[in-house]
C-alpha positions as CSV (number, residue, x, y, z in Angstrom):
1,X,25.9,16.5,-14.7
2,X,23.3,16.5,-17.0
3,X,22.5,12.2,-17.0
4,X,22.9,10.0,-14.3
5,X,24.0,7.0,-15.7
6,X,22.5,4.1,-13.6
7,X,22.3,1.1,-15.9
8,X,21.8,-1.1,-13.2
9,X,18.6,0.6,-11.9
10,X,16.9,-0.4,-15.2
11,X,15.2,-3.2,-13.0
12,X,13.6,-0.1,-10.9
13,X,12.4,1.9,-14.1
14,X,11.2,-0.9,-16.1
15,X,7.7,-3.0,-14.9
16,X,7.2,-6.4,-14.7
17,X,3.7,-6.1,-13.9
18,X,1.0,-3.5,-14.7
19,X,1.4,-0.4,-12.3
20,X,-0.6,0.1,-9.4
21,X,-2.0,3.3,-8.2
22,X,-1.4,3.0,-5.0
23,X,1.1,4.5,-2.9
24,X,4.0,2.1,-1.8
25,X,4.7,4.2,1.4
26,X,0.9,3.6,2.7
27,X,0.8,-0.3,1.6
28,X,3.8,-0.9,2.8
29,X,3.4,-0.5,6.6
30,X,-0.2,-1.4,6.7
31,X,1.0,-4.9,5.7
32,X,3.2,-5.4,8.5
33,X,5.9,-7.6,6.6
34,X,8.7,-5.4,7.8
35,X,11.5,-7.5,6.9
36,X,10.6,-8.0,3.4
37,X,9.5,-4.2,3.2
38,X,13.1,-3.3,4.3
39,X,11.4,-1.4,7.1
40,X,14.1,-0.9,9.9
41,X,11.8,1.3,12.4
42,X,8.4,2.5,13.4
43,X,7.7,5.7,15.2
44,X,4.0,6.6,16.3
45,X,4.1,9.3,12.9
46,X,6.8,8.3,10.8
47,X,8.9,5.0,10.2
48,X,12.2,4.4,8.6
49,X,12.9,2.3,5.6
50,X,16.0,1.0,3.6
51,X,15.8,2.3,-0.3
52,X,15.5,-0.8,-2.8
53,X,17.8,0.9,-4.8
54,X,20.2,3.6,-3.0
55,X,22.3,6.5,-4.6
56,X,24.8,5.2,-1.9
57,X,25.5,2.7,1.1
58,X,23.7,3.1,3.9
59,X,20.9,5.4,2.5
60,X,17.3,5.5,4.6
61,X,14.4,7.1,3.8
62,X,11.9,8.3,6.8
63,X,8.4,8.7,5.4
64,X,5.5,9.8,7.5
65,X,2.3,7.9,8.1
66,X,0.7,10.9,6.9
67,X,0.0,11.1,3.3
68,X,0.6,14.4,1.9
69,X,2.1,16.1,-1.1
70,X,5.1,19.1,1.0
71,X,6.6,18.7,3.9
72,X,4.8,21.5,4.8
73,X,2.1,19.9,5.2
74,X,2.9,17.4,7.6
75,X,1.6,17.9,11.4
76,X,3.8,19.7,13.8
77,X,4.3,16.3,15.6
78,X,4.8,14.2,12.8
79,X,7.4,17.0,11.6
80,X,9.3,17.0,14.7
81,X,9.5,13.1,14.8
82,X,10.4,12.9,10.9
83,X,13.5,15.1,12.4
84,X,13.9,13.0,15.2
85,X,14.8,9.5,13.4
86,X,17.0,11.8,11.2
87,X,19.1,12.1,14.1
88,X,19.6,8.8,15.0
């Protein structure tokens, strides 16, 4: 498959607003509106959130507190919790 063909997540690809440089997975916690942030769960390194627009139902993403650009990267503990709350 060469295109994925999506048109409803035009609303996701297309601005309303001017973009921001900041990263939506470190504002996003640090404002502590959960509910509206479709953030399900917090850990002490990582917390899990719901994706605005899934591939498919029931489809979380588990993001670290830890800002970094591989997975290799991340800290042994925050690794092992990221695995963690992939289990549950």
């Amino acid at each position: 498959m060469e295109n994925l063909w999506a048109p409803w997540r035009m609303t996701f690809i297309a601005p309303k607003t001017p973009q921001s440089q900041e990263c939506i997975f470190c504002t996003q916690p640090a404002e502590h509106r959960d509910e509206e942030n479709h953030i399900l769960y917090r850990g002490e390194h990582c917390y899990m959130m719901l994706n605005r627009y899934p591939y498919n139902n029931g489809h979380l993403m588990i993001v670290p507190f830890q800002h970094v650009g591989t997975i290799e990267k991340l800290s042994a503990e925050t690794l092992a919790e990221l695995m963690a709350q992939a289990q549950l």
